[in-house]
GUZA-734696 format. One record per residue: residue in one letter; x, y, z of N, C-alpha, C, O in turn. Coordinates in steps of 0.02 Angstrom, whole numbers, plus 32768, in hexadecimal, padded with zeros to 4 digits. Layout:
% residues N
AXYZXYZXYZXYZ ...
//
This chain:
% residues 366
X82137E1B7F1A82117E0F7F6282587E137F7E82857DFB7F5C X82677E2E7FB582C37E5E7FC482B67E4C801382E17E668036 X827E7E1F803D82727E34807582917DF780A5827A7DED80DD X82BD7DD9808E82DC7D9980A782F27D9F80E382E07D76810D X83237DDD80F7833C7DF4814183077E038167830A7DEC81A0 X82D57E248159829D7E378185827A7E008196826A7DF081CF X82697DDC815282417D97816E825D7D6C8197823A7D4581B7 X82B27D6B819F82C47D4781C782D47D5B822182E67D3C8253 X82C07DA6820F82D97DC48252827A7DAC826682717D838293 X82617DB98257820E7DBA827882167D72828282207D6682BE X82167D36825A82137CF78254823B7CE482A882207CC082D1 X82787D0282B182907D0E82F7826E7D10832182707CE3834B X82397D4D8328822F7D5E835781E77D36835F81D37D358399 X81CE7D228343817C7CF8833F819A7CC1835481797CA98382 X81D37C9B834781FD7C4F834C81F17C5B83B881DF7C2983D7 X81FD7C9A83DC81EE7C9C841481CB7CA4845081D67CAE848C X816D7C94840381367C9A843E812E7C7C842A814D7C6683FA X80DA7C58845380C57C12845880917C05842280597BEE842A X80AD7C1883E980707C1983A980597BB383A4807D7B8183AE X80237BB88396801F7B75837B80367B538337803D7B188328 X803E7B87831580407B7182D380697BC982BC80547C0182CA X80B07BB2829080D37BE3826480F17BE88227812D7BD88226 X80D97BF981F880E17BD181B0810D7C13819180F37C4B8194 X81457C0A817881787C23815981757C298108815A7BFD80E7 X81947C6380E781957C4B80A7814D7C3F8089813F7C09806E X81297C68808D80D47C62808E80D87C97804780F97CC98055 X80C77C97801480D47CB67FD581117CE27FB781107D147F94 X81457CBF7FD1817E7CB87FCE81AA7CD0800481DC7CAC800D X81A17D1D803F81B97D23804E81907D4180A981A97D6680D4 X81557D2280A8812B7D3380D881397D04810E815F7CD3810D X810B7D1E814580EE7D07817380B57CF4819280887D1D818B X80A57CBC81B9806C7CB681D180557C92820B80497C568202 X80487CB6825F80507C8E82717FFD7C7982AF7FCD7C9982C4 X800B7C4F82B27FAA7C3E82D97FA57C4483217FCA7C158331 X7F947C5A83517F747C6B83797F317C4983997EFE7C6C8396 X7F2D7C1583B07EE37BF783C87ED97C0884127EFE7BF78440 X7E927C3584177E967C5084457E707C2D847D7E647BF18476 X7E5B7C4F84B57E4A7C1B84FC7DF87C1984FB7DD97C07852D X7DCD7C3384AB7D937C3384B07D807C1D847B7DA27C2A8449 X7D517BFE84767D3F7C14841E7D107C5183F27CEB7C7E8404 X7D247C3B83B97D0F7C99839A7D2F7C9583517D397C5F8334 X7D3C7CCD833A7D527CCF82E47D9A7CBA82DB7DC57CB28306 X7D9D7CB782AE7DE97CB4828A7E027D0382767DED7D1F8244 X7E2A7D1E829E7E327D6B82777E887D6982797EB37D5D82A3 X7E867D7F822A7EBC7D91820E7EE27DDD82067ED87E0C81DF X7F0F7DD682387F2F7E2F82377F7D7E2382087FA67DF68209 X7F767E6181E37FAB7E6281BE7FDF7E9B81CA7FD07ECA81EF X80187E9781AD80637ECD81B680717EBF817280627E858164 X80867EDC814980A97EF1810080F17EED812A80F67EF98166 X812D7ED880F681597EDF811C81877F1780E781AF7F3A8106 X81857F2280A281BA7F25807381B57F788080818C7F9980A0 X81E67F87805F82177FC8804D82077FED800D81E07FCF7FE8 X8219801B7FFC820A80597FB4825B805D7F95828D80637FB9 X825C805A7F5482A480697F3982B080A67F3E82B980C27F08 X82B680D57F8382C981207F8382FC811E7FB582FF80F77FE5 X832C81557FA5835581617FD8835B818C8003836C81C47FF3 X8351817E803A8333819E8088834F81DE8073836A81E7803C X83498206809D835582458097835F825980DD838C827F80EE X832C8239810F833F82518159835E8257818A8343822581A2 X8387826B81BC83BC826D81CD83C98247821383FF824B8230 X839D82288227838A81F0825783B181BF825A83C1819F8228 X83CF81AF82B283F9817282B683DC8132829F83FF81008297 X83A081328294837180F68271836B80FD8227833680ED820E X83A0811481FE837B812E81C0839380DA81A583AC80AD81C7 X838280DB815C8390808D814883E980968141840980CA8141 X84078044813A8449803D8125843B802D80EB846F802480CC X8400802080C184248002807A84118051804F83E7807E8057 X843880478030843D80827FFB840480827FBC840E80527F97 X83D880A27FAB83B6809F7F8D835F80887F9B833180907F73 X835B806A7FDD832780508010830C80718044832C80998066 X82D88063804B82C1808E8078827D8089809D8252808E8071 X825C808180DF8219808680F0821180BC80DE822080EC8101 X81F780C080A681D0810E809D817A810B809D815E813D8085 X814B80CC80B8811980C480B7810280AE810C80C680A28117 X812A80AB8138811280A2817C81168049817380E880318193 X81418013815181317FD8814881537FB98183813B7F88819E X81857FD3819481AB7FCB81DD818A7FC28226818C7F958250 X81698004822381428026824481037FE1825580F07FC8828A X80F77FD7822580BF7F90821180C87F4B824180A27F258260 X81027F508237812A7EF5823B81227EFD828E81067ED382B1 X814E7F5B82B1814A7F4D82E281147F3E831381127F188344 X80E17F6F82F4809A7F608308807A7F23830E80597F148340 X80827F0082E280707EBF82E8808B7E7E8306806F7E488312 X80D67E96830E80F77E6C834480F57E71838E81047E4283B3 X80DD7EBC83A880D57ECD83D7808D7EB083F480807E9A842C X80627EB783B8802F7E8383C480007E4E83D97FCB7E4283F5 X804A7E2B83B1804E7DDF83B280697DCF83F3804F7DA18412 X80A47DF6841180A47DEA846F806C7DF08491804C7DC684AF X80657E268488802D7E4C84BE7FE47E0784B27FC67DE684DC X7FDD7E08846F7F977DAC846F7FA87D7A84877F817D5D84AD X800D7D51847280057D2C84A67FED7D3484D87FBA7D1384E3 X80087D66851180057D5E854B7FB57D6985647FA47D5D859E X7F827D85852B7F3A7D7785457F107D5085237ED47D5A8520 X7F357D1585017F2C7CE184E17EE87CAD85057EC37C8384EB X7EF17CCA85557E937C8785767E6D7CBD85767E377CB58590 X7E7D7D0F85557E457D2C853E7E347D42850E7E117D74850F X7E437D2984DC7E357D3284847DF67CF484797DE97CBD8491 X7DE17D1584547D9A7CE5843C7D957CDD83DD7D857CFF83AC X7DAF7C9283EF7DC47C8083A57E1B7C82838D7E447C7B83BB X7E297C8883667E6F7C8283547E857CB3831B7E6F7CC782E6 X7EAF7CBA83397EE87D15830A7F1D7CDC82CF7F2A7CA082D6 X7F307D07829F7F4D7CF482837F857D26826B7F817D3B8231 X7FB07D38828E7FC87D6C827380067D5B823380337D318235 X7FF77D88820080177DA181BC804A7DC881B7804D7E0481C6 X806F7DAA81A280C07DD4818980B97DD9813D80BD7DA98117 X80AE7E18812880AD7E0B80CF80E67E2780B581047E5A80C5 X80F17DFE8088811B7E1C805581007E53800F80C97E507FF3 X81397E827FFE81217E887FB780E77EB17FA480D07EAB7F6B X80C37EEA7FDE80917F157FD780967F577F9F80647F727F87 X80C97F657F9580D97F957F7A80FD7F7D7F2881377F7F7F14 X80B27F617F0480BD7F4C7EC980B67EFB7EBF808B7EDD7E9D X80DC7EE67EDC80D97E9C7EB980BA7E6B7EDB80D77E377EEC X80777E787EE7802F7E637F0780317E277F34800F7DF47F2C X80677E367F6F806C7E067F9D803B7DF27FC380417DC97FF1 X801B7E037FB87FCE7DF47FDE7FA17DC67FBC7F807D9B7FD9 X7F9F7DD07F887F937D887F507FC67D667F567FB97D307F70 X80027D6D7F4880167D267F5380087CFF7F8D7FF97CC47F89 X800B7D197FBD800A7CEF80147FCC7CD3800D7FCA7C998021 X7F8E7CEE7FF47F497CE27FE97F527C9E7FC37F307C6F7FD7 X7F7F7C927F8D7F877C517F587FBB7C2D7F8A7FC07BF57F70 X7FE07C2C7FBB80077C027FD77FD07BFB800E7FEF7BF28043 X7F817BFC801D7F637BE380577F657C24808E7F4E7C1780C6 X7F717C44808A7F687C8480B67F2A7C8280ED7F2B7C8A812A X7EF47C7680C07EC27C8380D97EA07C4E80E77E627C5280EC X7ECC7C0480F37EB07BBE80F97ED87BA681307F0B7BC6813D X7EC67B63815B7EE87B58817E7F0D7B7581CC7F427B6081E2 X7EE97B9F81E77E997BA081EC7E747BD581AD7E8F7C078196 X7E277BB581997E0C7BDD817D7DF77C1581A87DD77C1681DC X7E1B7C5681767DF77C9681947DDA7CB181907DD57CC88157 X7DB27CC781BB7D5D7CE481C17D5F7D2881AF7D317D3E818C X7D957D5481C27DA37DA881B07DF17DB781CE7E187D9881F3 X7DF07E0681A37E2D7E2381987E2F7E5381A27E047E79818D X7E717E6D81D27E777EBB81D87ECD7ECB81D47EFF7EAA81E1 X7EC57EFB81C27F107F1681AA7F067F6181C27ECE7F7281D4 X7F437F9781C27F437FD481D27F657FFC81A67F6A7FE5816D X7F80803781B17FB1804C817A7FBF80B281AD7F9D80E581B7 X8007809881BC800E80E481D2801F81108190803781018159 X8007814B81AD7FE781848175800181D881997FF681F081D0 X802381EF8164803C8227818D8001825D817D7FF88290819E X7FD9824B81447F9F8281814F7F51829181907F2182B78196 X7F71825981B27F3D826581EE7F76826882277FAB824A8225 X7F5B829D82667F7E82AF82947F7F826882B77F58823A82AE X7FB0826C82DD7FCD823083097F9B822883427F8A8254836B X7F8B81F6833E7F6281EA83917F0A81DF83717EE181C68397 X7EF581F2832E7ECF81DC83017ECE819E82E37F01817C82D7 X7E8D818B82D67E84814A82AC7E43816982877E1181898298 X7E67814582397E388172820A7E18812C81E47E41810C81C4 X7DCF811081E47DB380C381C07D8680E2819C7D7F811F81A1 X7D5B80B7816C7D2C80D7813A7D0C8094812B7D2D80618120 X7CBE8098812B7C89805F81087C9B806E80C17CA3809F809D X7C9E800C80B97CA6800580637CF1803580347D2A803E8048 X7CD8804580057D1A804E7FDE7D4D807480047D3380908034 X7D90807F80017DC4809C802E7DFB80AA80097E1680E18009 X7E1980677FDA7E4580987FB27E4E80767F6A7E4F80397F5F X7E53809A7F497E4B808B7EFF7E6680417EDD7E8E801D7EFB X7E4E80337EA07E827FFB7E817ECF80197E687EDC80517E52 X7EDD80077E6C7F28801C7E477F5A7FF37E027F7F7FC27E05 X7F4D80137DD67F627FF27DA47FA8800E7D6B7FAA804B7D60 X7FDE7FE37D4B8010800F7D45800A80037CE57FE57FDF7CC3 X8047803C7CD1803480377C94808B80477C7780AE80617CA3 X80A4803D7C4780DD804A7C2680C380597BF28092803B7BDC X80F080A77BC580E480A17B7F811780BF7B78812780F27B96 X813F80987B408174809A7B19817880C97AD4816280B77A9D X819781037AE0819381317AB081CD812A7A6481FD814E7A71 X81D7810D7A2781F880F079FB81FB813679C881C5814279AD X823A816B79B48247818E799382848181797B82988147797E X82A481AB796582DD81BA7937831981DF794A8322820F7925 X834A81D8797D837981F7798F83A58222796283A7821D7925 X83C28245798283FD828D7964841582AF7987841D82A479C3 X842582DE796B844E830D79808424835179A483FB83777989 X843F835379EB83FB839479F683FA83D379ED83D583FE7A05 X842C83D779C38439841C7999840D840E79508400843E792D X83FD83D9794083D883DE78FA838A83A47905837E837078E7 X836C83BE792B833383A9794082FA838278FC82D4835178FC X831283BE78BF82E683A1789182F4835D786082CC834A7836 X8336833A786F834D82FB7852834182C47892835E828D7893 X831782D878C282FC829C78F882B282A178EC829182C378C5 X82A08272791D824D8259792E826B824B79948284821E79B6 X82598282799A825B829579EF823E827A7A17820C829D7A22 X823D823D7A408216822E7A5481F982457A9981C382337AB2 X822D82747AB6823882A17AEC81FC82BE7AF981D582B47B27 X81F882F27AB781C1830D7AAC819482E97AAF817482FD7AE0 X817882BB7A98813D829E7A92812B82877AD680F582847AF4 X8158827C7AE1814582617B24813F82857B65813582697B9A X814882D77B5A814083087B7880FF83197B7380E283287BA8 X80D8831C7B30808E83157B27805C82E97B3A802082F67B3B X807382BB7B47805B82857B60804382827B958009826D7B9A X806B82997BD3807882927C07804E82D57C1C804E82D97C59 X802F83057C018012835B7BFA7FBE832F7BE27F8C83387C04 X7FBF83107BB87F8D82F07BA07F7982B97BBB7F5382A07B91 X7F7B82A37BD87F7182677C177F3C82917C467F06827B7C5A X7F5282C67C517F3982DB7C967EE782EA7C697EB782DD7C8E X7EDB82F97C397E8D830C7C117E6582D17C267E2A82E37C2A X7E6C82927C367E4D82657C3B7E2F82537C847E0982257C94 X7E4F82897CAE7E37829F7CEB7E0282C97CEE7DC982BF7D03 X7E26830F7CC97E0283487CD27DC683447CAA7D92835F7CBC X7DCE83157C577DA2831E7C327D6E82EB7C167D4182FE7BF1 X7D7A829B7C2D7D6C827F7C0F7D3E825E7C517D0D823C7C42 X7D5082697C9E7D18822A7CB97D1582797CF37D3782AB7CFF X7CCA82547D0B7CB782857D3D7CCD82A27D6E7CE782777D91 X7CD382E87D917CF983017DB57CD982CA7E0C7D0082CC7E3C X7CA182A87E137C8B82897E4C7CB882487E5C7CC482297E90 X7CCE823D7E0F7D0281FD7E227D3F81ED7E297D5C81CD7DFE X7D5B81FF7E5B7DB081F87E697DD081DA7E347DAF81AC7E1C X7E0681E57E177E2781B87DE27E6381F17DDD7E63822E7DD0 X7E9781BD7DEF7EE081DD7DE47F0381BF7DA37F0981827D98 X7F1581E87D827F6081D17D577F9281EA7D6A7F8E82237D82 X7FE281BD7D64801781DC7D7A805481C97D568061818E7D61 X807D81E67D3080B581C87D1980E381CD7D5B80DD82027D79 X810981A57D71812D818D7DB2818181857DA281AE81867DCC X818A817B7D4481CD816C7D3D81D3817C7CEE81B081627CC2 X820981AF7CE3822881B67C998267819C7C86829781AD7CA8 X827181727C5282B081747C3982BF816B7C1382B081387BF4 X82FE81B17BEF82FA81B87B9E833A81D47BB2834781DB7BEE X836981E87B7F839E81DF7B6083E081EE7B9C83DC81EA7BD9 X841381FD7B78845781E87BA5847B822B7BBB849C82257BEE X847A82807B93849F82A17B97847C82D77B78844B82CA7B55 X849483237B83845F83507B6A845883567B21841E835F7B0E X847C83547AFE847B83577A9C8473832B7A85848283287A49 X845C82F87AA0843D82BC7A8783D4829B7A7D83AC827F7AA2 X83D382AC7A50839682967A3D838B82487A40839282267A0D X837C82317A75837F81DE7A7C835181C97A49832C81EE7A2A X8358817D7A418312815B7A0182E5814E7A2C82AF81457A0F X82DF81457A8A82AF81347AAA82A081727AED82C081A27B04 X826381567AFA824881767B34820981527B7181CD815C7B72 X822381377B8D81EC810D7BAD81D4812C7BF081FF814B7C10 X819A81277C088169812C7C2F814381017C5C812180D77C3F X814081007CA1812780D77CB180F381097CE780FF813F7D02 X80B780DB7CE8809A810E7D27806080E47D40806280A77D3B X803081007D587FF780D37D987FA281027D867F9D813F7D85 X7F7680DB7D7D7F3180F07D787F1F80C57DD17F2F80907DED X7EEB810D7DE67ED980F27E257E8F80FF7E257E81813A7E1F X7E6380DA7E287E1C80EE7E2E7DF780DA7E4C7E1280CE7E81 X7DAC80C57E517D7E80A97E707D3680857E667D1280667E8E X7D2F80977E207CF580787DE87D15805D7DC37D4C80677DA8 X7CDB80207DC17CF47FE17D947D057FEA7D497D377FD57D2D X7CCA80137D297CD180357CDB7D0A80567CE87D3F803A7CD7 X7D0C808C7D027D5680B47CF37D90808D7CE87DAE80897CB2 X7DA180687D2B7DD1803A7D157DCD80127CE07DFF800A7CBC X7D917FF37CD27D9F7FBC7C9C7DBB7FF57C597DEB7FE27C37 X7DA380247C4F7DB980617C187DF380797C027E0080877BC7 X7E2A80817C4D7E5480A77C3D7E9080867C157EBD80AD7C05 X7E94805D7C087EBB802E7BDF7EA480777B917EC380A87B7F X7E6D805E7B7D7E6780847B317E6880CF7B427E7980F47B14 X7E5780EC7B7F7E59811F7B7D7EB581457B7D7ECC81747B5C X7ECB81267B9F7F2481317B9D7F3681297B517F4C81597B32 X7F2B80EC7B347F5180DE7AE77F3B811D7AC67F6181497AB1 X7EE6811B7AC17ECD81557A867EF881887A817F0C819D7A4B X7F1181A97ACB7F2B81DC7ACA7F7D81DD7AB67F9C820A7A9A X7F9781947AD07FE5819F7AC27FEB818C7A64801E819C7A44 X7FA781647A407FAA816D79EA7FB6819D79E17FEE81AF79CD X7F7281D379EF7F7D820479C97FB6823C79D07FC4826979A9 X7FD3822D7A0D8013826379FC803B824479D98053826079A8 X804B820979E7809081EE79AF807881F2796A809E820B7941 X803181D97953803281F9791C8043823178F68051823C78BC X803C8255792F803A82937926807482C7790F807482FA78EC X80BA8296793F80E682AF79388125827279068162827B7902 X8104824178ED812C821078D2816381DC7903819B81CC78EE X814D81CD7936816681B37956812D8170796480EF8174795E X815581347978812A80FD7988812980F079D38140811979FB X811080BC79E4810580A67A3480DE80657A4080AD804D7A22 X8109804C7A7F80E980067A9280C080237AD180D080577AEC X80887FFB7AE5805E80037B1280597FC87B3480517F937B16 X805C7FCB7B89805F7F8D7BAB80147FA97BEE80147FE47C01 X7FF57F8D7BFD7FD07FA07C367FBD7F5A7C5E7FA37F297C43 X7FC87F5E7C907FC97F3F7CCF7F867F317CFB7F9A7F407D34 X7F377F1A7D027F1F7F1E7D337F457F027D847F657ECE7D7E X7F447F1E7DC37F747F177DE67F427EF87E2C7F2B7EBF7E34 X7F3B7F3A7E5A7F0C7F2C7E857EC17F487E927EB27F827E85 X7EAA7F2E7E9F7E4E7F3D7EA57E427F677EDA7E6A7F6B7F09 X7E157F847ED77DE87F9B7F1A7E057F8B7F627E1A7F567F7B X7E007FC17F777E027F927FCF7DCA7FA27FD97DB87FD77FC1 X7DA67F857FF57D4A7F7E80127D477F77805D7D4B7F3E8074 X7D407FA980867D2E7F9980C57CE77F8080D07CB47F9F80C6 X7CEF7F3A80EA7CB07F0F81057C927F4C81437CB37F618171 X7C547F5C81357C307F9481747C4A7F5981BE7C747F6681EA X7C287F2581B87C2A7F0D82007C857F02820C7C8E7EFC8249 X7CAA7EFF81F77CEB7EF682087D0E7F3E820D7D417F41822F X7CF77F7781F07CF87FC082007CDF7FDA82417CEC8010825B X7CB37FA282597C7E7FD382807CCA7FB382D27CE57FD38300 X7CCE7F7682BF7CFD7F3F82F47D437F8C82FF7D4B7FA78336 X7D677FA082C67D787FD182CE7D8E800C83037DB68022832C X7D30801882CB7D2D8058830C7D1F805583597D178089837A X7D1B801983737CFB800183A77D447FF683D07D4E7FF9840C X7D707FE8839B7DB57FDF83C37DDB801183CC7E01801983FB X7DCE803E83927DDF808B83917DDA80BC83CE7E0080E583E8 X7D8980A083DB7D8780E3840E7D8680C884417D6280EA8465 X7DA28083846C7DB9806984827DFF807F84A17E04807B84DF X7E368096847D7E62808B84817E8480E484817EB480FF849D X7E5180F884567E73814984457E38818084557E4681BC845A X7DFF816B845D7DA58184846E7D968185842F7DBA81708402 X7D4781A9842A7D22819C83FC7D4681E183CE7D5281DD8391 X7D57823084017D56825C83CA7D9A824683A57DAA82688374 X7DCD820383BC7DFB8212837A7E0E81E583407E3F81DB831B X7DAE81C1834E7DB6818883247D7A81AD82DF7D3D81B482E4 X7DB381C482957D8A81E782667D6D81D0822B7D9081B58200 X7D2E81D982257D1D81CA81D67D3281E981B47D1D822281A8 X7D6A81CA81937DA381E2814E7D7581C881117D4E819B8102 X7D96820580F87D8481F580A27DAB81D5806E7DE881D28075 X7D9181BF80417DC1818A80177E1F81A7800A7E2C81E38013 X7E51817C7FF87E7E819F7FEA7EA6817E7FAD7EA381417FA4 X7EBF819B7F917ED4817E7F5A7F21814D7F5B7F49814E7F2D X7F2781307F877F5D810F7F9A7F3980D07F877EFC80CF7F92 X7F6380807F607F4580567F647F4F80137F9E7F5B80247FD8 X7F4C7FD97F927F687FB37FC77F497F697FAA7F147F5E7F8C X7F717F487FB97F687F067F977F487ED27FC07F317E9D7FAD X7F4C7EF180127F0E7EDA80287EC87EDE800E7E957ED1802E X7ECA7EEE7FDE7E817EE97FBD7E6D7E967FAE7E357E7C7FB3 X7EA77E787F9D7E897E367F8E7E857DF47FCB7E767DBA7FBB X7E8F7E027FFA7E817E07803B7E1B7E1080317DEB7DEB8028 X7E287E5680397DCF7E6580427D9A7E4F80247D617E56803B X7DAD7E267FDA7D9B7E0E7F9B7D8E7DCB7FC67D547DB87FC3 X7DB27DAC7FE57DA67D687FFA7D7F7D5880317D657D208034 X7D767D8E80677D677D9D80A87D4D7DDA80B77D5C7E0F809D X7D1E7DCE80E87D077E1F81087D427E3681217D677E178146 X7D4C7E8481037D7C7E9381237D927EE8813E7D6F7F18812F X7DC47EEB81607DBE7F4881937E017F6581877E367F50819F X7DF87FA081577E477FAE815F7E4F7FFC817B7E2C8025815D X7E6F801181A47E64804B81C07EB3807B81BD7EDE805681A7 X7EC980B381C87EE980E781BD7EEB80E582037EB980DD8226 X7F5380F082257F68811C82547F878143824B7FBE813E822F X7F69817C82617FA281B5824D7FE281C7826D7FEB81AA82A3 X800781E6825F804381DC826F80788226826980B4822F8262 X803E82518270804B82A5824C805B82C782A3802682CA82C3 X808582D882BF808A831382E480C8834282FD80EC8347832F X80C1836082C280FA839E82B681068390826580F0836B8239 X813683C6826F815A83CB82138182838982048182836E81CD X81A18372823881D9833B822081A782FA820F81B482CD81E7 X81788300822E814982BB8208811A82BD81EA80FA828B81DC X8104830F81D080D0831681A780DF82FC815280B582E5812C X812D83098145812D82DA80FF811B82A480E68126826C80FD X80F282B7809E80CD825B808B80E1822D808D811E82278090 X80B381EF808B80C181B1808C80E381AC804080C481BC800E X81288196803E813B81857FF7818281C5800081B981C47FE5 X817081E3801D81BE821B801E81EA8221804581E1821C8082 X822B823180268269820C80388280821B807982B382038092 X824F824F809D825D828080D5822682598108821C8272813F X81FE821780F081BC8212811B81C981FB816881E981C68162 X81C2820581A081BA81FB81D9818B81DD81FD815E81C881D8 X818281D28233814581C0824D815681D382A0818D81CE82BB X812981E382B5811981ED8313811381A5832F80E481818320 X813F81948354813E816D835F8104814D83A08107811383B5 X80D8817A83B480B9816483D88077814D83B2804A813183D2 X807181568377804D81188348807080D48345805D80A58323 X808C80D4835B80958092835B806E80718388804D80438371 X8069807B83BF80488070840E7FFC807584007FD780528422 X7FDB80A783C67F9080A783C27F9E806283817F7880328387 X7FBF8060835D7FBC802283367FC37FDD83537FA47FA98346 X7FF37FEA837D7FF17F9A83A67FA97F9F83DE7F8F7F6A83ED X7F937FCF83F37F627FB784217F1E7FAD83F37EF57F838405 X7F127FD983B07EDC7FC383807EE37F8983827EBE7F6C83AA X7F057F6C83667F1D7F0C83527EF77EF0837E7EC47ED5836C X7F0D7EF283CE7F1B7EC484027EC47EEC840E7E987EC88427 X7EBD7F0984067E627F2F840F7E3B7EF483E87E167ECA8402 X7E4E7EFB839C7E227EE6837B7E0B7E9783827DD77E798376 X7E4E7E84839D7E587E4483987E497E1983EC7E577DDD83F1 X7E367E3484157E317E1C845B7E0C7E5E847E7E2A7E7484AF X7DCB7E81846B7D9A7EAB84927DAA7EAE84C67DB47E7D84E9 X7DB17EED84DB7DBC7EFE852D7DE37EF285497DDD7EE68585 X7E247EED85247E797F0585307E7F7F3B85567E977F43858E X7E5E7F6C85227E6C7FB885377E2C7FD6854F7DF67FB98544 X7E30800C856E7DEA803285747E04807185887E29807985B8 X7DEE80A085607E0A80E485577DFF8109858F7DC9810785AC X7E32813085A57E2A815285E87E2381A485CF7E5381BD85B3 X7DF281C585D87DE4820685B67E09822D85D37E1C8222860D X7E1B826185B07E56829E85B97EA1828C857F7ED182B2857E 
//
């Protein structure tokens, strides 16, 4: 968790509306703050991811990051502002909200399952909450789009390390080592069979090695080679599987080639499950705000999100803004070049303030 300045700059700015209730330091580095509105009605919980990617920007923007090695490369910025913009715009129609908002500052989305923790520090207690919606800008849908989906949406995500153990030398005399280079070049070629060959082409399932690191200099045959990477899927069997299905394959090459290996695998995050009736709240705010033709039934995507355990506890709606229009912001979510249009921001803050107080907005056609 790295999000201490941010949590304290938001913690700022919530410290200057009329929340009833603002709880700091909410699974270590979150936020949370309550909203009781001028009617009664549900408890709905909107969330912002706040954290950063260990990549280094690449873009040439007076906004690019100052820390070196950091970076919004997932729209998490993008998030915070949305949801702070929000959180004004509800105070101020606070005797017309029905029920009470709770808005979420999370920490820690991108891996280290800040969304469970806030969930174990009371997240979702105090007030108890009835449902949940979160968003996520997306450079694969054009800007001025909102892309939601009934039931499943985006995969579990689970990580894995395997430690490749050979025999270093000289890389001019290859045959007085146990390479683990190699092996682990096969590996990584042989991974992908368990896609193509082992589970059905109807069921999404990604493998990905994400990180290598093995020796120091080119004529050097290191004694190690490690691997780390991510299974993403959507059936319960598959997942429970790929644990034996990864090892089988990384035995038999080291057998193969006399090299040993440690194996570590990770279950991480689950399913995200869109609740239909909290999808449907959505689209109702969707075409509200942007009309009906640019609110889309998207298809699953292989991105995960740790709002899943969120949805696990609660009915819950997670929907896609896109954020794509031109070349400079068509690069993916996750790359060092990623952008966003900034007039998603404006369909993200008015979704929120849609979902959360009906008949904010009402779409003016053209």
């Amino acid at each position: 968790m790295c999000e201490f300045a941010t949590s304290a700059y938001v913690l700022e700015h919530l410290q200057a509306l009329p929340f009833d209730r603002i709880r700091a330091n909410v699974g270590q580095t979150g936020l949370l703050a309550t909203l009781r509105g001028g009617q009664p009605g549900p408890v709905t919980l909107l969330r912002a991811d706040m954290d950063a990617l260990p990549i280094e920007e690449l873009g040439a923007t007076a906004y690019r990051s100052q820390n070196p090695g950091v970076m919004h490369a997932c729209g998490h910025d993008g998030h915070v502002s949305i949801l702070l913009g929000a959180a004004q715009s509800l105070c101020r129609r606070r005797d017309a909200i029905a029920g009470t908002i709770v808005f979420c500052f999370q920490p820690g989305e991108e891996g280290s399952a800040g969304n469970r923790l806030m969930i174990e520090d009371g997240a979702l207690e105090g007030p108890h909450v009835d449902r949940v919606f979160a968003l996520h800008l997306y450079s694969g849908l054009e800007s001025g789009k909102i892309g939601i989906r009934n039931g499943p949406f985006l995969p579990s995500s689970d990580r894995f390390t395997i430690e490749i153990v050979g025999t270093g030398g000289h890389g001019a005399m290859p045959q007085s080592a146990r390479d683990p280079i190699v092996a682990a070049g096969h590996v990584i070629a042989m991974l992908q069979t368990i896609v193509s060959r082992e589970v059905a082409p109807k069921d999404p399932v990604v493998v990905t090695i994400g990180a290598i690191a093995a020796g120091t200099t080119f004529n050097v045959i290191p004694d190690t080679a490690t691997l780390r990477g991510t299974v993403r899927c959507f059936e319960g069997e598959i997942r429970r599987t790929m644990p034996e299905r990864i090892e089988r394959i990384v035995d038999g090459i080291c057998d193969a080639l006399r090299v040993e290996h440690r194996f570590t695998y990770q279950f991480n995050y689950p399913v995200t499950v869109n609740d239909p009736a909290m999808a449907d709240l959505i689209r109702a705010a969707g075409r509200a705000i942007v009309g009906p033709h640019n609110v889309i039934e998207h298809d699953v995507i292989m991105m995960a999100e740790d709002m899943s355990f969120m949805h696990e506890q609660r009915p819950g709606g997670y929907a896609l803004v896109g954020t794509r229009a031109g070349p400079a912001t068509a690069f993916p979510n996750h790359n060092a070049r990623f952008e966003i249009d900034e007039d998603a921001l404006v369909v993200g803050h008015d979704l929120m303030v849609e979902i959360a107080c009906p008949g904010s907005f009402l779409h003016q056609p053209g």
